[in-house]
C-alpha positions as CSV (number, residue, x, y, z in Angstrom):
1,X,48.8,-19.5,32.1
2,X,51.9,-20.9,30.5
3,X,50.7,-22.2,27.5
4,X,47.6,-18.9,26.9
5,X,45.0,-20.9,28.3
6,X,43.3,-18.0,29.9
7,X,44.1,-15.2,27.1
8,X,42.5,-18.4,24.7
9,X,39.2,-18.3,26.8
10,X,39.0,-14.9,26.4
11,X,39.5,-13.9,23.0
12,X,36.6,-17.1,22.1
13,X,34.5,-15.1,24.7
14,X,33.9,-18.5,26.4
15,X,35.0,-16.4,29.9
16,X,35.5,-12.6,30.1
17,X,36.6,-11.4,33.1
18,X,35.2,-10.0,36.0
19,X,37.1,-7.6,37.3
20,X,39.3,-9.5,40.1
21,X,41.1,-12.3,39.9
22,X,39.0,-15.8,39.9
23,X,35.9,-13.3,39.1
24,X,34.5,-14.3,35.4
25,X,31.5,-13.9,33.8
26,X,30.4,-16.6,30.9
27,X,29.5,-16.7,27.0
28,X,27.0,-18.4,25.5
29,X,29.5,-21.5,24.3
30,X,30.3,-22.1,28.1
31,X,26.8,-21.8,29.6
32,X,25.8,-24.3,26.2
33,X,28.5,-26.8,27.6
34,X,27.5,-26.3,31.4
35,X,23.5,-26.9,30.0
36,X,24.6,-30.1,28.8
37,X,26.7,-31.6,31.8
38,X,23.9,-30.5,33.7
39,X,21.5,-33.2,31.6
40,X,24.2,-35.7,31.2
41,X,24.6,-36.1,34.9
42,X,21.0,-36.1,35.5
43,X,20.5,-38.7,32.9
44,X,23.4,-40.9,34.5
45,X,21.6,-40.3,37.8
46,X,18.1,-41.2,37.1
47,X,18.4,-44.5,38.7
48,X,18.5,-42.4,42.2
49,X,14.9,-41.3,42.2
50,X,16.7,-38.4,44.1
51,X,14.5,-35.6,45.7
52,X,15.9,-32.2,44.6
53,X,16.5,-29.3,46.7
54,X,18.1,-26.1,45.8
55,X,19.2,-23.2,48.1
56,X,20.6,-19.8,46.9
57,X,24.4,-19.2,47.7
58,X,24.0,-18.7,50.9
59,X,24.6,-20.4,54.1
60,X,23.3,-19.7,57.5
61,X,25.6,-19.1,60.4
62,X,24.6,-22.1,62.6
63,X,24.9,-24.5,59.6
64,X,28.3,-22.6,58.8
65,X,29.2,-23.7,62.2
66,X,28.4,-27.1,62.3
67,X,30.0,-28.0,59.4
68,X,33.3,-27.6,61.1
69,X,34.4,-25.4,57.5
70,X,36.3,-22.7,59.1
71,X,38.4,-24.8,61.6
72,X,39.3,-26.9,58.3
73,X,39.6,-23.9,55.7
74,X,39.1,-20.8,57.4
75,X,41.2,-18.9,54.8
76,X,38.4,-20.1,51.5
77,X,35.8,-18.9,54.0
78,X,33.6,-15.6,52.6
79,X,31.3,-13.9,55.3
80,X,28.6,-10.9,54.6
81,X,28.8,-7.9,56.1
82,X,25.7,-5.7,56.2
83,X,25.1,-2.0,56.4
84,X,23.4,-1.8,60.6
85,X,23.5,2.1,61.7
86,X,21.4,5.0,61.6
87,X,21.6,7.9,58.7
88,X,24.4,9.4,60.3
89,X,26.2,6.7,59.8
90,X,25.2,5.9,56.4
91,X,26.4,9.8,55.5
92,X,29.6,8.9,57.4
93,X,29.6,5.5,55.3
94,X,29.1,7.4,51.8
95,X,31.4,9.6,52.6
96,X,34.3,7.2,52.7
97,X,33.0,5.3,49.6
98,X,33.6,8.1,47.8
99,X,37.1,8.8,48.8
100,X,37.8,5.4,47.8
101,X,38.6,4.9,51.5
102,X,37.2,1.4,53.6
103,X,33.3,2.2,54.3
104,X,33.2,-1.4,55.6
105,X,33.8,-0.2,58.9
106,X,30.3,0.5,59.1
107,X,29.4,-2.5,57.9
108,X,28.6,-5.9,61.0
109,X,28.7,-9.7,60.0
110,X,25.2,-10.3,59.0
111,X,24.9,-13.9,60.2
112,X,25.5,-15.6,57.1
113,X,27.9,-17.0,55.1
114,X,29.0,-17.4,50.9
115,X,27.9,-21.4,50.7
116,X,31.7,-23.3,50.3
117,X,29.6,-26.5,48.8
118,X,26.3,-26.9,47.5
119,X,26.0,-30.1,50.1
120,X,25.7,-28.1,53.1
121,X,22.1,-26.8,53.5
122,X,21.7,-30.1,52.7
123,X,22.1,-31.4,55.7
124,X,20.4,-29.2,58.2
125,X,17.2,-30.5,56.2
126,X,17.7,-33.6,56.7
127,X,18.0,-33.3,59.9
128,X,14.5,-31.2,60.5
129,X,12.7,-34.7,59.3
130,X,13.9,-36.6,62.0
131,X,14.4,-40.3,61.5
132,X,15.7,-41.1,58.3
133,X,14.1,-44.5,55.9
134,X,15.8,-47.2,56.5
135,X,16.9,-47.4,52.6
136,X,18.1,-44.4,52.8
137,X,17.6,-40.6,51.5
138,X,19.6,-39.2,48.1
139,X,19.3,-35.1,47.2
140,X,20.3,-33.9,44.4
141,X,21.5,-30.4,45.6
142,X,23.3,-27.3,43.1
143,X,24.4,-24.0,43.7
144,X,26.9,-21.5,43.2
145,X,29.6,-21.4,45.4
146,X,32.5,-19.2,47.0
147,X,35.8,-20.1,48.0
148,X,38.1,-16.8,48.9
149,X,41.6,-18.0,45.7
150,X,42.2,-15.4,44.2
151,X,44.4,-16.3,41.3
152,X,45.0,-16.4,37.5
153,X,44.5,-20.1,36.9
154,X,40.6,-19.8,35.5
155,X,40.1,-23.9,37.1
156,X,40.7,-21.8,40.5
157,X,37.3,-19.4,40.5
158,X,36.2,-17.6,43.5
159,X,32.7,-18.4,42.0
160,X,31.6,-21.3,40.4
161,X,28.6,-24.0,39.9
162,X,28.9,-27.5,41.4
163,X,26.4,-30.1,41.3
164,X,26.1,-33.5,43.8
165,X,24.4,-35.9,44.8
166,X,24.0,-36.0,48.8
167,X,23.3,-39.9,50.7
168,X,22.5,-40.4,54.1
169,X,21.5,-44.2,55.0
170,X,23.1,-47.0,56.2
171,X,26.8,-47.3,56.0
172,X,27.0,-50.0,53.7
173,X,24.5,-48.1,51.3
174,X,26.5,-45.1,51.6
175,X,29.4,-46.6,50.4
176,X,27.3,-48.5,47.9
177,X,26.6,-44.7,46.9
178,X,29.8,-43.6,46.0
179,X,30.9,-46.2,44.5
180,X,28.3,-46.1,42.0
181,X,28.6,-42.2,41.3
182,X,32.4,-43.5,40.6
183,X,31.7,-45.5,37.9
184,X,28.9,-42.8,36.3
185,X,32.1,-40.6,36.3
186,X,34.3,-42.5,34.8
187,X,31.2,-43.2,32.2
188,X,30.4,-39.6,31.9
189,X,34.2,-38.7,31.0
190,X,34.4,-41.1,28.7
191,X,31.4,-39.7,26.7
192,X,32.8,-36.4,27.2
193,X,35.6,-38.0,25.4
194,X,37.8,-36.3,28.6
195,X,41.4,-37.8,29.6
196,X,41.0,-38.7,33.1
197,X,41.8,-40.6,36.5
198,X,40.4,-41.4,39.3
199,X,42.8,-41.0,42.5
200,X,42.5,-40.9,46.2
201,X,42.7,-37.5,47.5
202,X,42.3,-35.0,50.5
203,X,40.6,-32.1,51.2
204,X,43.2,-28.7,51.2
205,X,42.8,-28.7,55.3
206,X,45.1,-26.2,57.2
207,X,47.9,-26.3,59.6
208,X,49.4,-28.6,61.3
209,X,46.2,-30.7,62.2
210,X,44.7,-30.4,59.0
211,X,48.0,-32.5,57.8
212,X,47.1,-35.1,60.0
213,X,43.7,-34.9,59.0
214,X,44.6,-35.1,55.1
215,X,46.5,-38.0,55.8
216,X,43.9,-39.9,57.8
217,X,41.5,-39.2,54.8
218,X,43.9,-40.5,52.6
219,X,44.5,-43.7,54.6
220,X,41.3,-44.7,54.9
221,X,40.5,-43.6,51.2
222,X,37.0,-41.4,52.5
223,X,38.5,-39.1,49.1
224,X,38.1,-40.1,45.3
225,X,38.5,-37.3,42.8
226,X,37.6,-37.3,39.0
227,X,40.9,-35.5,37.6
228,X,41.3,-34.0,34.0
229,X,44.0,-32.1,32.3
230,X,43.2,-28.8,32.2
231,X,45.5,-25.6,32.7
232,X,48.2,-27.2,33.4
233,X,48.6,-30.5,31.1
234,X,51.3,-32.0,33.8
235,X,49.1,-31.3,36.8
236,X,45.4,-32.7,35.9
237,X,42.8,-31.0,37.9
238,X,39.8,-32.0,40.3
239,X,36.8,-31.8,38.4
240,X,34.6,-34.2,40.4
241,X,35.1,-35.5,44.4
242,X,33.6,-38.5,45.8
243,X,33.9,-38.2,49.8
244,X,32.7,-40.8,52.5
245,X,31.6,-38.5,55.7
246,X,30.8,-41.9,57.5
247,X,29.0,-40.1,60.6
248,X,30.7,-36.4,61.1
249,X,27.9,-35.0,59.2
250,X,25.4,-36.5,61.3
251,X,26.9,-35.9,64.5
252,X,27.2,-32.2,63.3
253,X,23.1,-31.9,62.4
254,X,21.6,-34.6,64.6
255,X,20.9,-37.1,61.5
256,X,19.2,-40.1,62.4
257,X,18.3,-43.4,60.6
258,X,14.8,-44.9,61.6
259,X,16.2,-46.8,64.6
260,X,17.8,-43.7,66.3
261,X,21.4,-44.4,65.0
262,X,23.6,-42.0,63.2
263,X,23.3,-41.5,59.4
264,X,26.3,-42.3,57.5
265,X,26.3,-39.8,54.3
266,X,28.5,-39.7,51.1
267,X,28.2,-36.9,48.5
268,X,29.1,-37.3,44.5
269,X,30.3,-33.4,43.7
270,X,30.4,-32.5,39.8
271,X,32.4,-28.8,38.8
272,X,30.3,-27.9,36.1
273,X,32.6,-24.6,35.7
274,X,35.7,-26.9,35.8
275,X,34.1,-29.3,33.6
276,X,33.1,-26.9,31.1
277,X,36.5,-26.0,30.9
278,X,37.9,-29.1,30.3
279,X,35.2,-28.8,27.1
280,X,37.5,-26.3,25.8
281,X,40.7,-27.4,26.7
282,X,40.1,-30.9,24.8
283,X,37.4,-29.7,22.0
284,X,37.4,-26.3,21.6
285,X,34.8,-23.6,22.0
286,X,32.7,-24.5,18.9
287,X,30.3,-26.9,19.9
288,X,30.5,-28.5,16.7
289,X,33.2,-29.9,17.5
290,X,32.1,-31.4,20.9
291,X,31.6,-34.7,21.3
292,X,28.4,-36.1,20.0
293,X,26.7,-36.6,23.3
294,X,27.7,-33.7,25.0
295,X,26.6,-31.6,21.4
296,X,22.8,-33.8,21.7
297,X,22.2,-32.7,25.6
298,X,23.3,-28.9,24.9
């Protein structure tokens, strides 16, 4: 980075890297910093009474599908590919392993995908229950998740945590939603003691219709971010997204209130990786020096 932000996060042992670009593994200071934005945001969000559900990274096909990701961002989009043939072909497999040559040929998409966003399997159980209450369901969903960036800048991981909050209810309740988790944010980063924004954004959609997409999301303002200085003190970073679905998720899964109508859903999405970064970037790796409420829930 231009100012040694990486080569600084490595020499503290807060990341250490992972072999490929975006690919880190964590030290005891970071996973410290991520333990405690983990409890702050779950102390902010107690009010919710949310219902928690974690899945492991993984996302199956049909959901992958319905959630419209790889029309939007095909290229962020990490499949699995399993080993299917007999022993010949395993020896034929090996064989090409070992002379560093591509064994994947050997290898058939499995039916599953790397989970883009810890909101996703979300949905698909929502949508086994039926008919929604009428006040409204919150989730409070986490898991690691994969977009393909490969690149230097350690706030762009191929890997990383996120955290959220998932509505579906009514549509005044789901804006209700976010516009609470807004104001927890701007509460959170100002504990933190984090510079910050928030600004209306867009999701990075691709091509020529995912222009038109990003500015339709900007127009009708379905986008807040949370951004922080981080790597790059002139360009602040995402480190928390606030996004209005209204009904697309609903239409994708079959989500339905308690009268039959569509569910209108919102989601409040926290980086903890990104987050923990910003830590660093603004107080250091020592966690003495954190601020007070951040040093108390790690």
């Amino acid at each position: 980075m231009p100012d040694g932000f990486l080569a600084a996060l490595f020499e503290t042992g807060f990341l250490t890297p992972g072999g490929a670009p975006g690919i880190y593994g964590r030290g005891a200071a970071h996973e410290r910093a991520v333990a405690g934005l983990t409890r702050i945001i779950e102390r902010h969000g107690a009010p919710d009474h949310a219902e928690i559900m974690r899945f492991p990274p993984i996302l199956a096909g049909d959901d992958f599908r319905r959630s419209g990701y790889f029309q939007n961002f095909g290229p962020l989009a990490g499949t699995i590919h399993c080993f299917c043939g007999d022993a010949e072909d395993h020896r034929a497999a090996v064989r090409l392993h070992d002379e560093n040559e591509d064994f994947s040929i050997h290898q058939r998409a499995a039916g599953l995908v790397l989970t883009p966003a810890a909101c996703y399997p979300v949905y698909g159980a929502l949508a086994a229950r039926k008919n929604l209450p009428a006040a409204g369901t919150i989730i409070d969903a986490a898991s690691w998740c994969f977009r393909r960036e490969p690149s230097s800048d350690p706030a762009r991981q191929q890997m990383f945590r996120m955290h959220e909050r998932v509505f579906a209810g009514a549509e005044d309740a789901a804006e209700a939603f976010r516009a609470t988790w807004i104001d927890r944010a701007k509460k959170i980063a100002a504990l933190l003691e984090l510079p910050h924004e928030i600004v209306v954004a867009n999701d990075p959609f691709f091509g020529l219709t995912g222009r038109l997409m990003a500015r339709s999301q900007r127009a009708q303002a379905l986008k807040y971010e949370l951004q922080v200085p981080l790597t790059d003190p002139a360009t602040p970073t995402a480190c928390a997204s606030f996004n209005l679905h209204l009904t697309k998720m609903s239409a994708a899964w079959g989500i339905t209130l308690a009268d039959g109508e569509p569910a209108f859903t919102a989601c409040a999405g926290f980086g903890l990786d990104r987050l923990a970064l910003a830590i660093f970037r603004h107080h250091g790796a020592d966690p003495a020096g954190w601020p007070a409420a951040l040093a108390r829930a790690a």
